[in-house]
C-alpha positions as CSV (number, residue, x, y, z in Angstrom):
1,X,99.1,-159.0,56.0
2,X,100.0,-155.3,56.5
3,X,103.6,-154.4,57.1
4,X,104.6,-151.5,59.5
5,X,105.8,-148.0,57.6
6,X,108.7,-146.6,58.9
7,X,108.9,-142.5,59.7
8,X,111.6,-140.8,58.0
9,X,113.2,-137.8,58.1
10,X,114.2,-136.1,55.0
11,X,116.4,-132.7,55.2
12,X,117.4,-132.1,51.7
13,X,116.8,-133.1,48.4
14,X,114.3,-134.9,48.8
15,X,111.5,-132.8,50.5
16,X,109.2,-131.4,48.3
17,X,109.7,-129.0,45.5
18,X,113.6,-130.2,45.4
19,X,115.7,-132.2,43.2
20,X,114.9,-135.7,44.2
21,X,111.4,-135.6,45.7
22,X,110.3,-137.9,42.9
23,X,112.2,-140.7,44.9
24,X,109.3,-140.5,47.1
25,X,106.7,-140.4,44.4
26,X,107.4,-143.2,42.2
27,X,105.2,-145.9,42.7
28,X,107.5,-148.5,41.5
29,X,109.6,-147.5,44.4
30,X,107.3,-148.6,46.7
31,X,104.9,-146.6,49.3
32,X,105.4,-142.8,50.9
33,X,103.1,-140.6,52.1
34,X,103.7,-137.0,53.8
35,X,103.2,-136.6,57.2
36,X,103.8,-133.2,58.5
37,X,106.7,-130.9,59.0
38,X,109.3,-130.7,61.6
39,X,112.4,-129.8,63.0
40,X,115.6,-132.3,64.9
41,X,115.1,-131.8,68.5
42,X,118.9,-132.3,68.5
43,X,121.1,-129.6,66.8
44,X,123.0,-130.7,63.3
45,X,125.3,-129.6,61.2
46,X,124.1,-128.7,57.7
47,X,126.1,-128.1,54.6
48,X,126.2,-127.5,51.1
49,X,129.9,-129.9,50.0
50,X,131.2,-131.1,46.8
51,X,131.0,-129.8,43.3
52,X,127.9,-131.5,43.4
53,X,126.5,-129.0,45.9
54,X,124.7,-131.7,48.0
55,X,123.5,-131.0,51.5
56,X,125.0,-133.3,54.2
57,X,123.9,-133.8,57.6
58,X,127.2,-134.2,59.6
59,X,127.0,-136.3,62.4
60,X,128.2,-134.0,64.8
61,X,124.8,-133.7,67.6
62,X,124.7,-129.9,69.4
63,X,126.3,-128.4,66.5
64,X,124.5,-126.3,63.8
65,X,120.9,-125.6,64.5
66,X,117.8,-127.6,64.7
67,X,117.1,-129.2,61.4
68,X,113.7,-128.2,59.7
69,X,112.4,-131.0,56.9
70,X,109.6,-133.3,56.3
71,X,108.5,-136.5,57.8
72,X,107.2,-139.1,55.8
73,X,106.2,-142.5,56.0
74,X,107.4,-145.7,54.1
75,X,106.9,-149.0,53.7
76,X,110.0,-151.3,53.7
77,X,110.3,-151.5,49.7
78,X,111.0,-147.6,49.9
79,X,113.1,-147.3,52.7
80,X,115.4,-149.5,50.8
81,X,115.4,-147.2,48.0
82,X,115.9,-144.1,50.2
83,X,119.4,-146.4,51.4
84,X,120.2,-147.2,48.0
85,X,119.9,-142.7,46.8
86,X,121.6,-142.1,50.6
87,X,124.4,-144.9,49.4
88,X,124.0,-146.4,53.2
89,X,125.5,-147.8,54.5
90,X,128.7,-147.1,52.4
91,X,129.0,-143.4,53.2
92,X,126.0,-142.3,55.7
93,X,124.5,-143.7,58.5
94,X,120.8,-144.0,59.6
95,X,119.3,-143.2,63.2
96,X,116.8,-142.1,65.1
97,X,116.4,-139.1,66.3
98,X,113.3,-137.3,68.0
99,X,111.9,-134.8,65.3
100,X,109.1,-132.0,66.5
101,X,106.2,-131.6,64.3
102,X,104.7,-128.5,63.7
103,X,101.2,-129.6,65.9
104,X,104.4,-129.5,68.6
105,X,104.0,-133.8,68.8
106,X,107.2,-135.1,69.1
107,X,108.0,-138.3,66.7
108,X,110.9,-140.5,66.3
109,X,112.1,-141.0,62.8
110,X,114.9,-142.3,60.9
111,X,117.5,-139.3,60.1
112,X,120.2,-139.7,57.1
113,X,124.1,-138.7,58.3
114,X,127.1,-138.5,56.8
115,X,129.2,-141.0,58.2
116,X,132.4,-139.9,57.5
117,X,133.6,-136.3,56.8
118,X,136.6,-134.1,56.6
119,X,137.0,-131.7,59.6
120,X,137.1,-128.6,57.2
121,X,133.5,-128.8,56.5
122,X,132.9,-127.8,60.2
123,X,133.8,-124.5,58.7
124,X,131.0,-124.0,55.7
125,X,128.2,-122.3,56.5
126,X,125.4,-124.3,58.6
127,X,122.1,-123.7,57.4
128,X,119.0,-124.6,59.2
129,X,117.0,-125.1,56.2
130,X,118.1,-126.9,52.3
131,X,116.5,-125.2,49.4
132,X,118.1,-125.6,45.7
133,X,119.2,-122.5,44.6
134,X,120.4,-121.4,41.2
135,X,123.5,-120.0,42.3
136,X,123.9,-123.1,44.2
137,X,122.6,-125.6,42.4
138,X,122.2,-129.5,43.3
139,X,124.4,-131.2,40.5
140,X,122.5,-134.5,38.9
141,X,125.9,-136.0,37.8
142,X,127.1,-136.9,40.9
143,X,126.5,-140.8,39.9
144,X,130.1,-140.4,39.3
145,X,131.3,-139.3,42.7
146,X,133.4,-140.9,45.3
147,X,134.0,-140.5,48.6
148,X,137.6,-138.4,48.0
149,X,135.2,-135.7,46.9
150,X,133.9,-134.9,50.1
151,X,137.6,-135.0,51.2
152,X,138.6,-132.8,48.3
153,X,135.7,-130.1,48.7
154,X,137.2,-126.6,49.4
């Protein structure tokens, strides 16, 4: 018996070419496969936070810009992986949201947000588009991290 995949979003780090993409790629995580590109229909806030420099989705709808990322698909064996990396539902939450493909199809997928977040981060730059960047980059170590540090970014 077949199982349904689930479409998910993904925004940041785990697209491809960035930090955590193998999350997606190991088998013994369990099954993803790439769908297409897209972009939120809805407008989010996007943010580089921490000394970790992660990006973080802030649930804050019609703020920001429209989100551009990658849809995937994933079988439940995966998507409970993806929640274990996103630490949900301890510090984000998942929805869905509609997501535009590039072939201009509109999908519903889940969508990873910060579920709690300090009003200061309102004020970093919002990007439209996560890429790792040298003179940014996405901290591995963050295994260590806590929820203060969102609280503590400056």
């Amino acid at each position: 018996m077949s199982q349904a995949l689930k479409r998910v979003f993904v925004y940041g780090t785990l697209k491809r070419g960035e930090p955590n993409h193998f999350w997606l790629t190991k088998k013994e995580n369990g099954v993803s496969q790439f769908l297409t590109k897209g972009k939120t229909v809805t407008k989010f806030p996007l943010v580089i936070g921490t000394r970790y420099n992660i990006p973080f989705l802030l649930n804050k709808p019609e703020m920001g810009y429209h989100i551009e990322g990658e849809i995937y698909e994933v079988d439940d064996a995966m998507f409970g992986k993806l929640d274990e990396l996103e630490e949900y539902p301890k510090y984000y939450d998942r929805e869905p949201q509609a997501i535009l493909t590039e072939q201009n199809e509109t999908l519903e997928c889940w969508l990873y947000l910060i579920r709690r977040f300090p009003e200061s981060m309102l004020s970093k730059p919002f990007l439209s588009s996560y890429h790792n960047k040298p003179e940014q980059a996405y901290s591995e170590n963050y295994a260590d991290s806590r929820l203060d540090d969102l609280f503590q970014d400056d």
